[in-house]
N, C-alpha and C positions, 0 to 999 in steps of 0.2 A: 504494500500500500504506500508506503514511505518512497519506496523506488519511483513508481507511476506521476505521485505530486512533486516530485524534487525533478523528475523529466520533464512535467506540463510545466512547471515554473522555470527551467534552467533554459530552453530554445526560447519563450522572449526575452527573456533576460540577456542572453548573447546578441541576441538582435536589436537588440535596445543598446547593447555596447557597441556594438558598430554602427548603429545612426549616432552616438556620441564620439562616433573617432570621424564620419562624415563630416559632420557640421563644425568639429573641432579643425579638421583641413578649410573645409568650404564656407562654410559659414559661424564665425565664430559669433556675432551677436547675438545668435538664439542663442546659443550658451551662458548667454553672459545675461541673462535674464533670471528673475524669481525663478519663473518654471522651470527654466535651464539645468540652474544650480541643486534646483529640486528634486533632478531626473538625475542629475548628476550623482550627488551623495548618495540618496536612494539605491542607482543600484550598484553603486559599490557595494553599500553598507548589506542588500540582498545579495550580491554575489558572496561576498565573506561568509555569512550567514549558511549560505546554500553548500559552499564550497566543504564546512566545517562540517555538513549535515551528511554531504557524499562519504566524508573520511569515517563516519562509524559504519559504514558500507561495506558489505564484503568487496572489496578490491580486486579480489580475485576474476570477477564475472566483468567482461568486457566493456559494456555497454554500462557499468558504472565508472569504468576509468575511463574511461572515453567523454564522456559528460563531465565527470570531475576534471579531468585535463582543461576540456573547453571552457569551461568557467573559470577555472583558474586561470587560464589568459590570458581571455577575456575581461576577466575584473582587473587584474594586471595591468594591463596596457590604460585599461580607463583611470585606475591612478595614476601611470605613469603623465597620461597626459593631463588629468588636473595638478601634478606636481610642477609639470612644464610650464600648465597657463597661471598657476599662480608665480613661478619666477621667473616669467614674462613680464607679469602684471607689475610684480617687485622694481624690475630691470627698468621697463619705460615708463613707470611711474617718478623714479627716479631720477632719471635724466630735464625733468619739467623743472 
């Protein structure tokens, strides 16, 4: 049961990390909005969450490392770039 809602939760959750690595290339002012920031933290803080939920999983079975993997990257990459855009923000904030 635990397997089936950490699957139905973990594929948008990944797809929601990539329209935030989208818009973080292309369009960084929707980012940079209430909502933005909203969607932002969010699903970091649900990937962590979900990621910790895969590891009392049997790890053994394929298709929970393979999901685990994916969201670990996925939440990954989406801190890495709020760590970027905040010391961006730091950088040309600074130069003013």
């Amino acid at each position: 049961m635990l397997k089936k809602l950490l699957t139905i939760i973990s594929v948008p959750l990944v797809a929601v990390d990539f329209f935030i690595f989208y818009f973080w290339i292309s369009d960084w002012e929707k980012l940079n909005s209430k909502i933005g920031l909203t969607i932002w933290v969010g699903s970091i803080l649900l990937g962590v969450v979900i990621y910790f939920a895969y590891r009392n999983l049997d790890q053994t079975e394929k298709s929970v490392s393979v999901y685990s993997r994916l969201v670990f990257g996925s939440t990954l990459i989406t801190i890495f770039l709020g760590v970027f855009a905040i010391i961006i923000e730091f950088i040309t904030s600074s130069m003013q």
